[in-house]
N, C-alpha and C positions, 0 to 999 in steps of 0.2 A: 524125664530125660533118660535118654540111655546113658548107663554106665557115667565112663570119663570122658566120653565124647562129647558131652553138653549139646548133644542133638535131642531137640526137644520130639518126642514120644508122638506125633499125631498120625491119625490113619489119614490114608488117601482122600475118603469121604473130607472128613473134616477137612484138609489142605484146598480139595476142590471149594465146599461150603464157603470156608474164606475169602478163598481167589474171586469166586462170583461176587463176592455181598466186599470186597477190599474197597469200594465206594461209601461204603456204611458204617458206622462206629459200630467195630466189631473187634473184638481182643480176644489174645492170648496170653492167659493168666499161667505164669510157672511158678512152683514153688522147690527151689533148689533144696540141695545138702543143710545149708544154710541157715533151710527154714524162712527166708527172704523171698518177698513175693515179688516176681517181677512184671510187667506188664506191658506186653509190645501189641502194634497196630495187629490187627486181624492180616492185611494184606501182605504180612512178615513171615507168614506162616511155611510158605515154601522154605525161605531163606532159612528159617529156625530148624527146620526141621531137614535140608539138605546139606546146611552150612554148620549150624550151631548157633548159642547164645551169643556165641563172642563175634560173634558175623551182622549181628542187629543192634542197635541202642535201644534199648531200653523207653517208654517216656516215661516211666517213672519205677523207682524201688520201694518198695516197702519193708522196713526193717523190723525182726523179729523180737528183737532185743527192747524190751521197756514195751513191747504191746505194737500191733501194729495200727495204724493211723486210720484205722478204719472210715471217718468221716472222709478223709482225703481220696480214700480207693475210690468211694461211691460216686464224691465230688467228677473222679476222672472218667469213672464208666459207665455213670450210670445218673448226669449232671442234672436231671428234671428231676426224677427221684430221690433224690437227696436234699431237697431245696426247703 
């Protein structure tokens, strides 16, 4: 992310990559100040990166605190592979 702007950091390449494949489970994983992982649709990625976090919901957070839920992450991005 940059700075205080909570605009998430991607290059162009990346935003296009997104925008083409936004038909496909494809994500953008942030990890804030926080240290909380957050995880928006792939086809978010304009919005995140010309609006901000607070521009997108999230589908899910993963919190830092007490370990993060790593079975759950995998469950959401990655559901064959986790099985």
């Amino acid at each position: 992310m940059h700075g205080k702007s909570k605009k998430v950091a991607l290059s162009p390449h990346q935003v296009s990559w997104q925008t083409r494949h936004g038909h496909s489970n494809s994500f953008v994983v942030v990890r804030g100040s926080s240290l909380d992982i957050s995880v928006y649709m792939g086809a978010d990625s304009t919005s995140l990166c010309m609006d901000g976090i607070d521009a997108v919901e999230a589908l899910e957070v993963f919190e830092e605190k007490g370990g993060y839920d790593w079975q759950k992450f995998w469950q959401l991005t990655a559901p064959c592979a986790s099985s």
